[in-house]
C-alpha positions as CSV (number, residue, x, y, z in Angstrom):
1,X,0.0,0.0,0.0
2,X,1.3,3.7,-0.6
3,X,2.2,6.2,1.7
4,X,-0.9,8.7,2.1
5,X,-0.1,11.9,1.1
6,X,1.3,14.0,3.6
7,X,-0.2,17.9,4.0
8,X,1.9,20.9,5.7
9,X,0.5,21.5,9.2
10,X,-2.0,24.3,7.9
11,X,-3.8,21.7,6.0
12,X,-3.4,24.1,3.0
13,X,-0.2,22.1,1.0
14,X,0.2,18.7,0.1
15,X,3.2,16.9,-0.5
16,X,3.1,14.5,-3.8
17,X,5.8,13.3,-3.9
18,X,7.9,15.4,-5.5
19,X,6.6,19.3,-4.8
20,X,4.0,20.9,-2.6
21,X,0.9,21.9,-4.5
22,X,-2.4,23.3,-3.2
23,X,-4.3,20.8,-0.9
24,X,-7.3,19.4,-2.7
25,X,-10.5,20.5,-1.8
26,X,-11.4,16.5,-2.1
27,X,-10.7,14.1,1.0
28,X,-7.8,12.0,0.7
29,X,-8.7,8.9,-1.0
30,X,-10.0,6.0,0.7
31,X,-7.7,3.2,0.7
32,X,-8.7,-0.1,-0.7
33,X,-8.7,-2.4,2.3
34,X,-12.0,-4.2,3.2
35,X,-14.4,-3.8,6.2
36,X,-16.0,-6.5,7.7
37,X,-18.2,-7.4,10.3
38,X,-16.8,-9.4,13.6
39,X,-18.2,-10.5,16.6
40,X,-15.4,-7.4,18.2
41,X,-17.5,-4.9,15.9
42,X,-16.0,-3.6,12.2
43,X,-12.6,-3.9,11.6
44,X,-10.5,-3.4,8.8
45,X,-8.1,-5.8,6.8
46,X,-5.6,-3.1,7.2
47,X,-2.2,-3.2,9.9
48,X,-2.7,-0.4,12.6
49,X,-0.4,1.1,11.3
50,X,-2.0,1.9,8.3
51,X,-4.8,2.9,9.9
52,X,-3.0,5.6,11.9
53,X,-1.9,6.8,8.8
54,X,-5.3,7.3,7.7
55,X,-6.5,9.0,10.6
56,X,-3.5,11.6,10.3
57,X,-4.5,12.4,6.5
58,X,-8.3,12.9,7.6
59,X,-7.5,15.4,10.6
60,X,-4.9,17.1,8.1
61,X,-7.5,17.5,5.7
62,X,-9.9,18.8,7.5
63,X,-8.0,20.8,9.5
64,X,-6.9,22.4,5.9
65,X,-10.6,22.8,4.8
66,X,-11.6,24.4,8.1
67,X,-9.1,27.6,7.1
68,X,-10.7,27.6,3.7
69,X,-13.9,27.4,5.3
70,X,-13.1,30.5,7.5
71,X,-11.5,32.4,4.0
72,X,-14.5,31.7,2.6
73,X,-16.8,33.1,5.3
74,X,-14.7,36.1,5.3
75,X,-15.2,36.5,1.7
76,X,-18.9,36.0,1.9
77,X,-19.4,38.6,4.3
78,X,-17.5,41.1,2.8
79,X,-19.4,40.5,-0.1
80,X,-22.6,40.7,1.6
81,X,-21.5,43.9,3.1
82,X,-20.8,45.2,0.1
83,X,-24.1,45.0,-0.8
84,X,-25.5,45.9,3.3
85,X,-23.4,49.4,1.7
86,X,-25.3,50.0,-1.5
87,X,-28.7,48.8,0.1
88,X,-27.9,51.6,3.2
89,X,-27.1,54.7,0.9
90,X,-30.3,53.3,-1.2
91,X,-33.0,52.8,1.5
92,X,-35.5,54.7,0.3
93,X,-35.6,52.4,-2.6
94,X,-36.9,49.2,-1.2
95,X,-38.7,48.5,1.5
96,X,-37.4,48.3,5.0
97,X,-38.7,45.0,7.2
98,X,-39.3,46.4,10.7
99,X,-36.5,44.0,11.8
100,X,-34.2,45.9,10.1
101,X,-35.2,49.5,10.3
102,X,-33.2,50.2,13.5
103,X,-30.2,48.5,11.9
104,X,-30.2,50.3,8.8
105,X,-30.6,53.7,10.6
106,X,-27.8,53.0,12.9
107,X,-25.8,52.1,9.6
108,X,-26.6,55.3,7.7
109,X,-25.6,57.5,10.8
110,X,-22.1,55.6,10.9
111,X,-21.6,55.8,7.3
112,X,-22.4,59.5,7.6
113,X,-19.5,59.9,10.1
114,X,-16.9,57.7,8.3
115,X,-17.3,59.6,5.0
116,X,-17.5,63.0,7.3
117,X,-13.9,61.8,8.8
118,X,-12.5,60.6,5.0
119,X,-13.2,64.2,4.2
120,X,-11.5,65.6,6.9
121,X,-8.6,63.4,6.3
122,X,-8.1,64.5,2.9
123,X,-9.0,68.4,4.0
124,X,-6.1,67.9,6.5
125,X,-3.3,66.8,4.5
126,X,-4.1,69.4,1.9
127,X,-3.6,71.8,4.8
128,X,-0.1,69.8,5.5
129,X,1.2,70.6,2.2
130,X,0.7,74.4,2.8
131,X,1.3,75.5,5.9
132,X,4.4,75.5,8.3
133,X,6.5,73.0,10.9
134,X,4.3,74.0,13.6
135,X,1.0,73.7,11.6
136,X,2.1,70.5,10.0
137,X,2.8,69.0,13.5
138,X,-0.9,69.9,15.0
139,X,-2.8,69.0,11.8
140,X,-0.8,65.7,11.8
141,X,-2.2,65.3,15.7
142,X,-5.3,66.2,14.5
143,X,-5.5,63.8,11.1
144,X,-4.4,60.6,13.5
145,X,-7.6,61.9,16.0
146,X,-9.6,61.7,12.8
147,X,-8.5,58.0,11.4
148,X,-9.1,56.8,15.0
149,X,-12.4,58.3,15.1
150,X,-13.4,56.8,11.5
151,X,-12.0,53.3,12.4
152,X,-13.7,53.2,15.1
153,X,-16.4,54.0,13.3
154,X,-15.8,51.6,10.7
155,X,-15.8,48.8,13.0
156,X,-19.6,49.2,14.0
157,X,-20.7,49.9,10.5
158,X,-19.2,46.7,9.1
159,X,-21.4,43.8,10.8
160,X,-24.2,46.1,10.4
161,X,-24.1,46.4,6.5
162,X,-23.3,42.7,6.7
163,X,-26.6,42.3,8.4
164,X,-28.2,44.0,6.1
165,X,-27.0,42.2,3.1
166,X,-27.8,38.9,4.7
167,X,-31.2,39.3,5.7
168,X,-32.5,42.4,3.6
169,X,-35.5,41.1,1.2
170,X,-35.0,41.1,-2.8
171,X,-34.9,44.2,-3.9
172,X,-34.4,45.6,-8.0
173,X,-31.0,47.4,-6.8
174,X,-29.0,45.0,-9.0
175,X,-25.8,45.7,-8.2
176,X,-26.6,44.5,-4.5
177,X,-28.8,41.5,-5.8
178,X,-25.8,40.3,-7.7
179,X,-23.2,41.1,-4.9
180,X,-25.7,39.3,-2.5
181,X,-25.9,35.9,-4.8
182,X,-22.1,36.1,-4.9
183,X,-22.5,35.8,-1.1
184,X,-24.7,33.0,-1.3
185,X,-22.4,30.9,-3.6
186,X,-19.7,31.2,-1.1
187,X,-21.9,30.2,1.7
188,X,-22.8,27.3,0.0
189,X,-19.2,26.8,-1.0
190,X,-18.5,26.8,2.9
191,X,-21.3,24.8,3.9
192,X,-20.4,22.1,1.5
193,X,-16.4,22.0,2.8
194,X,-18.0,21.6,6.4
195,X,-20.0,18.8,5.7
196,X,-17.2,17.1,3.9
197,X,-14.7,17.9,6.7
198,X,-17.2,16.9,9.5
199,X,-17.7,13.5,7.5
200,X,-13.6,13.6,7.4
201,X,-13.6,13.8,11.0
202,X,-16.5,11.4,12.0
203,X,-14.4,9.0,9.5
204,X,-11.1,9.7,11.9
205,X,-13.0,9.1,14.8
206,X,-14.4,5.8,13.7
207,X,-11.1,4.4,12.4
208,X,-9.8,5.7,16.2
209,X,-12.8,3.8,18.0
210,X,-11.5,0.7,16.0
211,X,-7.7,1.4,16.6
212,X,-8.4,1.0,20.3
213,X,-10.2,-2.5,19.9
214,X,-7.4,-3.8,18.5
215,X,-5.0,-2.0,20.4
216,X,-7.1,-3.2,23.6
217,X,-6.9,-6.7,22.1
218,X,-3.2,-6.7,22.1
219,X,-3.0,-5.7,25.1
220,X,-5.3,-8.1,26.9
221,X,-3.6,-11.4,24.6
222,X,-0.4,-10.4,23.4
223,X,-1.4,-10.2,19.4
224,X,-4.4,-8.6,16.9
225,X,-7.1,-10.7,17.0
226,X,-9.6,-8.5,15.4
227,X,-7.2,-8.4,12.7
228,X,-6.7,-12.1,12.3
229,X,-10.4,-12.7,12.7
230,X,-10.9,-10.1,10.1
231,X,-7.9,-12.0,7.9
232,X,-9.9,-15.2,8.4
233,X,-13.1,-14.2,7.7
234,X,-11.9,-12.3,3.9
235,X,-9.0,-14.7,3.0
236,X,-9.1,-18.1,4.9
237,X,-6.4,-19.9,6.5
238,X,-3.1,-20.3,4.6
239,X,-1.6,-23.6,4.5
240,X,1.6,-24.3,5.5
241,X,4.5,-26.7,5.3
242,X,4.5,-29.9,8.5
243,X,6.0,-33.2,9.0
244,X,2.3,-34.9,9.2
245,X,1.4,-36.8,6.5
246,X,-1.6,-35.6,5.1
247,X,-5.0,-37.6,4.2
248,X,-7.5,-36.6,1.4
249,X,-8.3,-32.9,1.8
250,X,-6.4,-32.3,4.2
251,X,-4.0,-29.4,4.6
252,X,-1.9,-28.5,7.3
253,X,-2.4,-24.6,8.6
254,X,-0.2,-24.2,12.0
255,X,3.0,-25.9,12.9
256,X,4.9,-25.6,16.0
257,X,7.7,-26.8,17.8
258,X,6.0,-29.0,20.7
259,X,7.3,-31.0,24.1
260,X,4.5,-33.4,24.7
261,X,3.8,-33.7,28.4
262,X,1.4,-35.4,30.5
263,X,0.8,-34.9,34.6
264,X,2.3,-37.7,36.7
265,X,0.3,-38.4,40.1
266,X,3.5,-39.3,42.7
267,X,2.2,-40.7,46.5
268,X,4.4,-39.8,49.4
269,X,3.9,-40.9,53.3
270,X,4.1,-38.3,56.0
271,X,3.7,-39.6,59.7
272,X,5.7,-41.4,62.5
273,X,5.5,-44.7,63.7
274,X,5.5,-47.1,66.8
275,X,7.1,-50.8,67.4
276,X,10.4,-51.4,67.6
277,X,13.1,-53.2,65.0
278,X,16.1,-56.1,65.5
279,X,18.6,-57.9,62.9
280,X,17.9,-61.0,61.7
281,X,21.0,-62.9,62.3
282,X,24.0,-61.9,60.0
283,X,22.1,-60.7,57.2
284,X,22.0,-57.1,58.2
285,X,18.4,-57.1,57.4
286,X,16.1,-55.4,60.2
287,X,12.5,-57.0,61.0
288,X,10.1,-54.1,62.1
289,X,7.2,-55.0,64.5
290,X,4.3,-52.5,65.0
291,X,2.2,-50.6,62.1
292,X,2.7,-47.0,60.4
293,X,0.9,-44.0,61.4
294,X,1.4,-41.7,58.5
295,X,-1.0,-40.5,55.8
296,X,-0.4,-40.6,52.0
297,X,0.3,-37.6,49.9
298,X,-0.4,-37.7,46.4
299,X,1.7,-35.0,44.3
300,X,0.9,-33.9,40.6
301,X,3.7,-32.8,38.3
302,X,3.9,-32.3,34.6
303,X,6.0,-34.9,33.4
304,X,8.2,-34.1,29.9
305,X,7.8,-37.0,27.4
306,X,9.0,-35.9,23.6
307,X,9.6,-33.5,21.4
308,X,8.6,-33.1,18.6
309,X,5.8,-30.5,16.4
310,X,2.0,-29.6,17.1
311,X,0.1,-29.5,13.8
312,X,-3.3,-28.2,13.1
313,X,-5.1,-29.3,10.4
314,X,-8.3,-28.7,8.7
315,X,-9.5,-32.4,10.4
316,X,-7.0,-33.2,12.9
317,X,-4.6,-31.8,16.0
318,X,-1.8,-33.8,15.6
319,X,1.6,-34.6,17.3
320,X,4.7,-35.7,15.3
321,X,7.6,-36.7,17.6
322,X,10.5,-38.3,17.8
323,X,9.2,-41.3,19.6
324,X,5.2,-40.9,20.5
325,X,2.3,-39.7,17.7
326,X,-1.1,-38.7,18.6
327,X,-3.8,-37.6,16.0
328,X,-7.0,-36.1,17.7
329,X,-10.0,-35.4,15.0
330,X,-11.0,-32.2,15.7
331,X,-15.0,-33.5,16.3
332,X,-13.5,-35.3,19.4
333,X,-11.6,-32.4,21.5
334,X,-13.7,-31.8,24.6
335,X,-12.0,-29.0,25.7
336,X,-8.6,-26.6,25.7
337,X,-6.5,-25.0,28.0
338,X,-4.6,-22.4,27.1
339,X,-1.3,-21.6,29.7
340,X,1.3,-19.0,28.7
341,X,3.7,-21.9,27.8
342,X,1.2,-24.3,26.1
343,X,-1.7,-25.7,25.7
344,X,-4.1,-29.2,27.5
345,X,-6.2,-30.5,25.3
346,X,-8.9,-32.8,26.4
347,X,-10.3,-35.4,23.8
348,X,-13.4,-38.6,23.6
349,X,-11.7,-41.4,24.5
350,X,-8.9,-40.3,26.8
351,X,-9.2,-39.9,30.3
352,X,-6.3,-37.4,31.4
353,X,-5.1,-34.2,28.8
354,X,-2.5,-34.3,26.4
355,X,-0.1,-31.3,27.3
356,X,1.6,-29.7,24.3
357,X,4.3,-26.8,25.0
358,X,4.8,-24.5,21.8
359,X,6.1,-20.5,22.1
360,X,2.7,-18.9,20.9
361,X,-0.1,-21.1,22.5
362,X,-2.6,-17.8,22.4
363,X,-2.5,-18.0,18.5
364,X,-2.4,-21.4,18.2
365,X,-5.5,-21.9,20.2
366,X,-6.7,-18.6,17.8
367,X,-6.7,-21.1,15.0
368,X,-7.9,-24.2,16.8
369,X,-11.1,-22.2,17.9
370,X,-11.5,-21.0,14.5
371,X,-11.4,-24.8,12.9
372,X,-13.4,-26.2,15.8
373,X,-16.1,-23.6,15.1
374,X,-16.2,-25.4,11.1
375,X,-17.0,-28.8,12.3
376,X,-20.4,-30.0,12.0
């Protein structure tokens, strides 16, 4: 699988391999791994790694399309308050909701004042350019009173003309009809990024829930189930090579090394006892007389036998070893144990388990389960 592509931390560049170029307006593209259905929830035929990888690209993404989203909504309302401006200085053409009487009002009287202050400006520096040192300095005092005065100004006009070019009716002033469908392109514009980039993100999130299942999973038994089951569950089992000769479809699909063991029951006495003992002539053989007081002890130990390699078929769980076999048909295992050094399997037939030490008994068993959930 390829490396997703990787954007600049703005969101606004994207590396291709070679050059940064513009960052698509488009998601990155899904990658083509499957998603299927497990009793752990979805999960995807993909390694976690490439799944934190995806995650990465998503959040990029729509962490770019978020600043374009903002550009754009900048952009929108200064086109609407382009319009807010030509609908303002034309209000007795159209008529004013109630809503918007106040605001349009408020709106003319600042607009008033700002173009009052631009004139002043300019009166001012006409003055500069006329009079002396000491006439230039007040008139320059008095030109920066007068650009505080219109931006301050300014500042409360703008998101009232923006108002006004949002939420006026339709009028016939066609210069502000036309500057307010601009507006409404690039809202739509922004609206559609959103709902990409939202989607984007609920993607992220998703992919995250499933990253920590799996992540949980490897935790709790030491490898990626979900994974496997998912691996299963699209692909199958992959054969592989084993000492055991096969029968008619049969194929082998785990091998490990094994040390067969089985538990040995060992009985001990622990007590005293009474009577007392004398030789028997020469022989330097003692005769007891009395009895024995103590108890038995029975002791269990796991007793090493062969070694040799565990293989799992689609029919059988067999051992090959150097001197013992067993072949248990996968119909007749009663139950499994599963140790952090091996397995017990218990079979029809046979009273005491089979012990089998191999390096990986979680995935082994893994498999087992999987086979002994085919058989009929």
């Amino acid at each position: 699988m390829s490396e997703p592509p990787q954007f600049s931390p703005d969101g606004k560049w994207r590396w291709d391999g070679a050059k940064w170029v513009p960052a698509s307006e488009a998601p990155p593209e899904a990658p083509a791994w499957q998603v299927v259905q497990t009793k752990g929830g979805p999960v995807s035929v993909a390694p976690l790694a490439g799944l934190q990888a995806r995650i990465t690209a998503l959040n990029q993404w729509a962490a770019g399309v978020h600043g374009r989203a903002e550009e754009l909504l900048a952009q929108a309302d200064r086109t609407f308050g382009s319009a807010g401006d030509i609908l303002v200085s034309q209000s007795g053409e159209w008529s004013t909701p109630p809503d918007l009487q106040q605001v349009v009002s408020q709106a003319a009287q600042l607009a008033q004042r700002v173009a009052a202050d631009t004139r002043q400006e300019e009166a001012l520096k006409s003055e500069e350019a006329s009079v002396g040192l000491f006439q230039k300095v007040r008139a320059h005092r008095h030109e920066h009173q007068v650009e505080r005065d219109e931006a301050q100004a300014q500042a409360q006009l703008e998101p009232l003309v923006i108002r006004v070019g949002r939420s006026a009716p339709t009028t016939n002033i066609a210069e502000a009809e036309r500057l307010r469908s601009e507006g409404a392109t690039l809202d739509a514009q922004r609206a559609d990024l959103m709902h990409r980039a939202d989607a984007a993100i609920a993607e992220a999130a998703a992919i995250g829930q499933e990253v920590g299942r799996r992540q949980d999973a490897i935790n709790q038994i030491g490898f990626d189930t979900l994974y496997e089951a998912a691996l299963l569950q699209t692909s199958g089992p992959q054969p592989v090579d084993s000492p055991l000769v096969l029968r008619a479809a049969e194929a082998a699909y785990q091998a490990e090394p094994a040390t067969l063991a089985r538990m040995r029951t060992s009985t001990r006495y622990v007590g005293g006892s009474s009577g007392f003992s004398f030789p028997i002539g020469h022989t330097g053989i003692r005769y007891r007389v009395g009895s024995f007081h103590g108890h038995p002890v029975q002791q269990e130990s796991l007793s090493h036998l062969d070694t040799g390699t565990l293989v799992l078929t689609n029919q059988r769980l067999a051992y090959v070893g150097a001197t013992k076999s067993i072949a248990i048909p996968l119909a007749k295992v009663l139950h499994v144990e599963v140790y952090n050094d091996g397995i017990s399997v218990a079979h029809e037939g046979k009273e005491n388990a089979d012990f089998f030490l191999i390096s990986n008994p979680k995935q082994f068993v893994f498999m087992l389960n999987w086979f002994l959930g085919k058989v009929a």
